[in-house]
C-alpha positions in Angstrom: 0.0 0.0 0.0 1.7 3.6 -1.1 0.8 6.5 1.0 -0.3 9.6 -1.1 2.5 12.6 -0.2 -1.0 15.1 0.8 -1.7 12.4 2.9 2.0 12.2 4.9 2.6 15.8 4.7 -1.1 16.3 6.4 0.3 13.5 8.9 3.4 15.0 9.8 1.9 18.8 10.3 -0.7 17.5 13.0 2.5 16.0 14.7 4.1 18.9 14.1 1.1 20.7 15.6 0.8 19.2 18.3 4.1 19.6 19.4 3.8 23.3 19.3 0.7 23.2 21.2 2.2 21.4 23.9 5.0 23.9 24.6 2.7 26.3 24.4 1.8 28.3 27.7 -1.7 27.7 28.2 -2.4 31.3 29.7 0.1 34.2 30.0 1.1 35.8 33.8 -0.9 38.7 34.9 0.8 42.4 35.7 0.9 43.1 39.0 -1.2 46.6 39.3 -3.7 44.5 37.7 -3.9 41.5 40.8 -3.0 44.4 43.5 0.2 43.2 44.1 2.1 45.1 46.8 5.0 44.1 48.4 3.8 43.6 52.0 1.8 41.3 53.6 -1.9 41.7 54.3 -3.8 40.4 57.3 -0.4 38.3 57.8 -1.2 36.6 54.5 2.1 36.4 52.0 3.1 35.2 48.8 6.0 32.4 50.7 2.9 30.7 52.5 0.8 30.7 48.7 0.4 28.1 46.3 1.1 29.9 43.2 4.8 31.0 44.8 8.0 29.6 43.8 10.0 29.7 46.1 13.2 28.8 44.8 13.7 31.6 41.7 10.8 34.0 44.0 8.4 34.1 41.1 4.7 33.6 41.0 2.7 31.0 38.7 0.4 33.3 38.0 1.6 37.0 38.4 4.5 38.5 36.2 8.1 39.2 38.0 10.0 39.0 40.7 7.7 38.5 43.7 8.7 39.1 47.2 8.5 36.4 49.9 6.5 38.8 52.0 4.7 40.2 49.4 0.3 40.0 49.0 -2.3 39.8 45.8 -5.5 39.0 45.5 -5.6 35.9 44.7 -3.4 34.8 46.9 -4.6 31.0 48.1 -2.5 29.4 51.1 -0.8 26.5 50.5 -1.9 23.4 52.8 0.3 22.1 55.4 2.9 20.1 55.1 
């Protein structure tokens, strides 16, 4: 059985597709004015205690820049205990 070349290249470019879909970010990180960042806690809630920190390069899943351990947002969520 030969393969038609429409039907390989059409093979190959939804592999191809897919691929760049995958390494795609699925949503893009928010600028801070816009979540209320500030860099101090509120009502001793802070970004280290969240879920969306990272702690290790002090970034945020889901707000854009460097984010201080101490820092607040508004959708801050605490991150259960270990």
């Amino acid at each position: 059985m030969k393969f038609s070349t429409r039907r390989v290249f059409l093979k190959y470019m939804a592999i191809l597709g897919l691929g760049v879909w995958s390494t795609t970010p699925l949503y893009a990180k928010a600028a801070k004015d816009k979540l209320k960042y500030q860099d101090t806690p509120k009502d001793g809630k802070k970004c280290v205690d969240c879920v969306h920190f990272l702690a290790a390069t002090n970034e945020c899943k889901v707000v854009d820049g460097s984010i201080s351990p101490d820092g607040w947002c508004m959708i801050y969520l605490e991150a259960p205990k270990k």
